[in-house]
C-alpha positions as CSV (number, residue, x, y, z in Angstrom):
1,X,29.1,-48.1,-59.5
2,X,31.9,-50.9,-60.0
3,X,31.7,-53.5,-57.8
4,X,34.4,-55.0,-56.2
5,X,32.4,-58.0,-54.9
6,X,30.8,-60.7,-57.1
7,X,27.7,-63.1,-55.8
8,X,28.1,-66.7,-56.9
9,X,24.7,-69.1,-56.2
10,X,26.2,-72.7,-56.1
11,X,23.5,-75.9,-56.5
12,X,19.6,-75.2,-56.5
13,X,19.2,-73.4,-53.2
14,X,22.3,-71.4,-53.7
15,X,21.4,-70.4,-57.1
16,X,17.9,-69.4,-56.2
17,X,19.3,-67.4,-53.2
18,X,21.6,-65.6,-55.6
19,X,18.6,-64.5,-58.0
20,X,17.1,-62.7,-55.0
21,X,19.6,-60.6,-53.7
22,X,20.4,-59.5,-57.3
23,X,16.9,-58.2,-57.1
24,X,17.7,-56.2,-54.3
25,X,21.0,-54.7,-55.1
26,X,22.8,-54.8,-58.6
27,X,25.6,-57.1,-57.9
28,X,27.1,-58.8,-60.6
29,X,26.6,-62.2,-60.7
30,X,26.5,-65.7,-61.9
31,X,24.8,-69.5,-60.8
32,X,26.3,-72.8,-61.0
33,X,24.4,-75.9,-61.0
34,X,23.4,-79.2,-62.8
35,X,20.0,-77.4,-63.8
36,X,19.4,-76.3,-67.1
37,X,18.7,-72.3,-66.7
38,X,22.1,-71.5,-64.0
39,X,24.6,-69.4,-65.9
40,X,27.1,-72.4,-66.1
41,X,25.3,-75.7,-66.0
42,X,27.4,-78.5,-65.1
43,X,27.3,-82.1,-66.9
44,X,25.6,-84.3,-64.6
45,X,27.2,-87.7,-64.3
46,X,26.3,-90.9,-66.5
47,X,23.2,-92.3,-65.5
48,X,21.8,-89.4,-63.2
49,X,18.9,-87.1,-64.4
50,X,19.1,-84.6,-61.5
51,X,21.7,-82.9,-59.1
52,X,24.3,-85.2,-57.3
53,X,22.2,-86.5,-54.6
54,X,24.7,-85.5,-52.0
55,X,27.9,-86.4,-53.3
56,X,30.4,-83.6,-52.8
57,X,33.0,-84.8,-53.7
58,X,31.4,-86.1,-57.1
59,X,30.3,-82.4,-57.3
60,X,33.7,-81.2,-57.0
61,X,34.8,-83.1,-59.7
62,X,32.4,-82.5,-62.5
63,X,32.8,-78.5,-61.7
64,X,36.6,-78.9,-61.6
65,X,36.1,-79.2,-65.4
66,X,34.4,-75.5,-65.3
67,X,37.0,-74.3,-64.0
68,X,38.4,-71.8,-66.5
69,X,35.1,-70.6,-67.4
70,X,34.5,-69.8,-63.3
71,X,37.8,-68.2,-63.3
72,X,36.8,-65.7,-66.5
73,X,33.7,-64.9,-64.1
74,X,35.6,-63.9,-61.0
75,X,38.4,-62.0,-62.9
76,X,38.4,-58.5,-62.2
77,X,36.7,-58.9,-58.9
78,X,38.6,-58.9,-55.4
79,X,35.4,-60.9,-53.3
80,X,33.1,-63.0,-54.0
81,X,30.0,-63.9,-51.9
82,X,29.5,-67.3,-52.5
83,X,26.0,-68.7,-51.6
84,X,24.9,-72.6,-51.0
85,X,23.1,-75.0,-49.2
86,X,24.7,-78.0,-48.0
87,X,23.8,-81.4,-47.6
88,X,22.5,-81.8,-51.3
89,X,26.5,-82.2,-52.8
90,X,26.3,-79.5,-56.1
91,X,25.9,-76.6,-53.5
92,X,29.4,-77.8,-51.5
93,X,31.2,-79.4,-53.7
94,X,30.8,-76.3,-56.5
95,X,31.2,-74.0,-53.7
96,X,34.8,-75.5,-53.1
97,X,35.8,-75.4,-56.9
98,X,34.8,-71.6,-56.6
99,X,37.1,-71.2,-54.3
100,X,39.6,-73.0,-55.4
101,X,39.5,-70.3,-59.1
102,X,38.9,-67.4,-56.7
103,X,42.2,-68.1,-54.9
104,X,44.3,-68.6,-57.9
105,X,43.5,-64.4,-58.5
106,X,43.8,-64.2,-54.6
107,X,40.4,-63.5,-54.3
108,X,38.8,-63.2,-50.8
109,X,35.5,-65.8,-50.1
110,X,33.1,-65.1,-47.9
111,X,30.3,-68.1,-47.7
112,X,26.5,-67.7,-46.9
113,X,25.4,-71.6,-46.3
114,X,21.9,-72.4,-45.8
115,X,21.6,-75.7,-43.3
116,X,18.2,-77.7,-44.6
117,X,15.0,-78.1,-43.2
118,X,14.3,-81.2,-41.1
119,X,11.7,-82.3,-43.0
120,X,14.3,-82.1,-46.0
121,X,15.3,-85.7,-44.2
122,X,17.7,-86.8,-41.6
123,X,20.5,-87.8,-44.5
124,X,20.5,-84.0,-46.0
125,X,20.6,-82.8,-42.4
126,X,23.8,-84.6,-41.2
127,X,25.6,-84.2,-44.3
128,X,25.1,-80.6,-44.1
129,X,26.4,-80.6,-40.7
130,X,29.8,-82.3,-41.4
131,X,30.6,-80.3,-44.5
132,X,29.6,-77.1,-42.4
133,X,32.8,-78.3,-40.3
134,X,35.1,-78.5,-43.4
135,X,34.3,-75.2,-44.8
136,X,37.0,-72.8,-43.0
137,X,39.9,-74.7,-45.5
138,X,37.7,-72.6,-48.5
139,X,36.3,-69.6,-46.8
140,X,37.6,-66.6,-45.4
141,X,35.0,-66.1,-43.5
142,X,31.6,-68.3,-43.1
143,X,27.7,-66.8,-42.8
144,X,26.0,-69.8,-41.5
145,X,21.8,-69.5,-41.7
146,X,19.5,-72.8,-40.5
147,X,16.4,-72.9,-42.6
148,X,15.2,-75.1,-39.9
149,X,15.6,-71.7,-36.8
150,X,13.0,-70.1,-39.7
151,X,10.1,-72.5,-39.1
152,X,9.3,-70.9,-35.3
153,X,9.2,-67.3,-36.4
154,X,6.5,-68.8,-39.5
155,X,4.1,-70.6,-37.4
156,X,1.0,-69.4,-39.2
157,X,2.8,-69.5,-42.3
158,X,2.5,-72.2,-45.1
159,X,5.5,-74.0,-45.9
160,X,6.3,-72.9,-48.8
161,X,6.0,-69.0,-47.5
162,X,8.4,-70.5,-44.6
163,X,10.8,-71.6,-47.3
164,X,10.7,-68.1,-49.3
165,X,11.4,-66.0,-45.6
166,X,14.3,-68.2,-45.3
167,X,15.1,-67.2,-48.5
168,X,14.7,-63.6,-48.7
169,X,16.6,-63.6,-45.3
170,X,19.5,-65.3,-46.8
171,X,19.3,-63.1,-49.6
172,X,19.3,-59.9,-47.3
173,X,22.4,-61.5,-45.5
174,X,24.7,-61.7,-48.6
175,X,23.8,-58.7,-49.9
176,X,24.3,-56.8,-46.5
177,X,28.1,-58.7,-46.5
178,X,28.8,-57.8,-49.9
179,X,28.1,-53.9,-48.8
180,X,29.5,-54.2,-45.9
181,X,33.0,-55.6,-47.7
182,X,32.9,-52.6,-50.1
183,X,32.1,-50.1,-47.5
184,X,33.7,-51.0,-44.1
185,X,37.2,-52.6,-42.9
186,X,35.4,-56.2,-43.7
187,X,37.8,-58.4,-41.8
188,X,38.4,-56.5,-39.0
189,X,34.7,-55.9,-38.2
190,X,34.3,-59.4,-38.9
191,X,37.2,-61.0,-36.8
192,X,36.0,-64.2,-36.2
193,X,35.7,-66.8,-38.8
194,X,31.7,-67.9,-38.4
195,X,28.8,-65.7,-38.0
196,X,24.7,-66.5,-37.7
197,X,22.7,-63.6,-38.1
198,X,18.3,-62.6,-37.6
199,X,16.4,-59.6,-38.8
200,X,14.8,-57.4,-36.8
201,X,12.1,-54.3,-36.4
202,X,10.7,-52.3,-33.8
203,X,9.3,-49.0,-32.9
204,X,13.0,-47.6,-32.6
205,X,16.2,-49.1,-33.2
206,X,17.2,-50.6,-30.1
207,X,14.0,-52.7,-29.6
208,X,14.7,-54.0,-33.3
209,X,18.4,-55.2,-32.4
210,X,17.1,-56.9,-29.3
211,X,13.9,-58.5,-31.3
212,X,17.2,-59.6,-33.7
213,X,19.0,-61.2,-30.7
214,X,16.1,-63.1,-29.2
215,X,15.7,-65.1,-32.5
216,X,19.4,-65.9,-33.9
217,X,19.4,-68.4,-36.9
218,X,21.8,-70.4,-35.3
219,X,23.3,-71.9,-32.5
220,X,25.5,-68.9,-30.4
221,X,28.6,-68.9,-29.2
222,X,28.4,-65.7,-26.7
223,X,32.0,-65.9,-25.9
224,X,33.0,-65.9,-29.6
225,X,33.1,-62.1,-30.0
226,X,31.7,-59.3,-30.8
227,X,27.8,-58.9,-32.9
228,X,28.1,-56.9,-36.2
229,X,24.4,-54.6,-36.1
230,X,23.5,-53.0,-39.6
231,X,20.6,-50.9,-39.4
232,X,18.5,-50.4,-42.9
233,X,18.6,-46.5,-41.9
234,X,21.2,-43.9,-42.1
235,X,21.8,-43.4,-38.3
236,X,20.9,-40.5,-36.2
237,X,22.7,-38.8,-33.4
238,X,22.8,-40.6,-30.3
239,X,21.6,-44.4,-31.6
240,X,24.7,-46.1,-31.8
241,X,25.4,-45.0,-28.1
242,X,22.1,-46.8,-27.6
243,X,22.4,-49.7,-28.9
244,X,26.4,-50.5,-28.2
245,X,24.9,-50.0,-24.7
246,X,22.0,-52.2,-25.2
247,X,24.2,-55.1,-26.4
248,X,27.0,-54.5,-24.2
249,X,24.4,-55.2,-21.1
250,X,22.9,-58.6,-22.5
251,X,26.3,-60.0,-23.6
252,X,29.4,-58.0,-22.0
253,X,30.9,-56.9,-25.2
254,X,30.5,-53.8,-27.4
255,X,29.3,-54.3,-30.7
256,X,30.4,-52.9,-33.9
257,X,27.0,-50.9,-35.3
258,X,27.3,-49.4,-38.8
259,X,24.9,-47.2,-40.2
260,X,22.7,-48.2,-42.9
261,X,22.0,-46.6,-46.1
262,X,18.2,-46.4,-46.7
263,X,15.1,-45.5,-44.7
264,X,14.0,-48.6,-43.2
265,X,13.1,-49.5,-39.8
266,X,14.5,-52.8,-40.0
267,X,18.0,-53.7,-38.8
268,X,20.5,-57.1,-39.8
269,X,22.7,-58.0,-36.7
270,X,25.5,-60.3,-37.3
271,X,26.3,-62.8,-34.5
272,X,29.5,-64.8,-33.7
273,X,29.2,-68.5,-33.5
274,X,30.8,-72.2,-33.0
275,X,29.6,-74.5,-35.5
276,X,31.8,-77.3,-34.9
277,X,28.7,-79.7,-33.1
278,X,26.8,-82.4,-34.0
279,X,23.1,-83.6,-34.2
């Protein structure tokens, strides 16, 4: 199948995220970061041995240079799922010069942004935060994850298993939305402009979708509009019924539920959200 959607991994977190879900599904795509091994590695500054240590804007301008080699990437593509996690500055900043190229071929973006860990420090944390704010001038839509909301759901896990769930989960995420943009009316399912999302499974499908909702991985905004729920599973007679009812009980609106494709028991529920706080 040709793809119409692209996956783009920006910085270390995005890039890593990106490897993932192209082991899950066979998405083209392409990583951008100061690291030698991404598919574009950008020429860190004068002086600095690693990354950008959370300069944005620094970011932005080393992979402004890149810019005709992104562009020759995203050509022939009408999305692009780009992936990053903020508060580092390569994963912003290059996520912003992606978007910038993908406009100029009037390309739609839809960004999946990881928010850090707190132990990832207090600096990475708030910077993360304000660029989260800034991101609606370069996305058309925003899926917004907090590694952090992970860390209960883990609590016999080591850290480093926490910090691959919260990858995989990410991963799962941007390859649902890049289905989902091929196979549904994206934007009007989607109508708001930010989304969280959780995973869920059960012993049938409507116990999964209400395991999703008790754990979002973010902050909710139950007046923002209505959940997205994408079942792994082709759907049987009768189970959308049941859940639009379910979720329609807990939070007063009907959600859009679209079937699934495989076999699994699990299900993906996409939750509206306002982001625009502060820690």
């Amino acid at each position: 199948m040709a793809h119409t959607v692209i996956l783009v991994g920006t910085g270390g977190g995005g890039g890593d995220t990106a490897e993932l879900a192209c082991g899950m599904a066979d998405y083209p795509a392409f990583t951008i970061n100061a690291k030698v091994g991404a598919d574009i590695v950008l020429a860190r500054p004068a002086g600095i041995k690693s990354g950008f240590f959370g300069d944005r804007i620094q970011a932005r301008g080393v992979s402004a240079a890149y810019a005709d080699e992104i562009g020759a990437k995203l050509a022939g593509h009408s999305a692009a799922v780009v992936i990053a996690a903020l508060g580092g500055g390569a994963g912003t900043g290059t996520l912003i010069t992606v978007s910038d190229c993908a406009r100029k071929q009037s390309m739609k973006i839809i960004a999946v942004v990881l928010l850090p860990f707190v132990a990832e420090g207090g600096g990475r944390r708030k910077r993360a935060l304000e660029e989260l704010n800034d991101l609606t001038a370069f996305a058309d839509r925003i899926i917004v994850m907090d590694m952090q909301q992970v860390v209960p759901l883990g609590q016999d896990m080591k850290a480093s298993e926490v910090l691959q769930a919260a990858d995989l989960l990410a991963a799962e995420a941007a390859v649902t939305v890049a289905r989902l943009y091929e196979t549904a009316p994206f934007f009007s399912t989607f109508s708001q402009e930010a989304y969280s999302f959780s995973y869920g499974a059960g012993a049938d499908l409507v116990t999964a979708v209400r395991t999703a909702m008790a754990r979002p991985l973010y902050e909710l905004d139950p007046s923002a509009g209505k959940m997205v729920v994408c079942p792994e599973a082709v759907l049987v007679p009768g189970q959308a019924e049941a859940v639009s009812t379910a979720v329609a009980n807990l939070t007063g609106i009907i959600p859009e539920v679209i079937s699934g494709r495989g076999t699994g028991s699990g299900v993906m529920v996409f939750m509206p959200i306002s982001f625009r706080r502060s820690e």
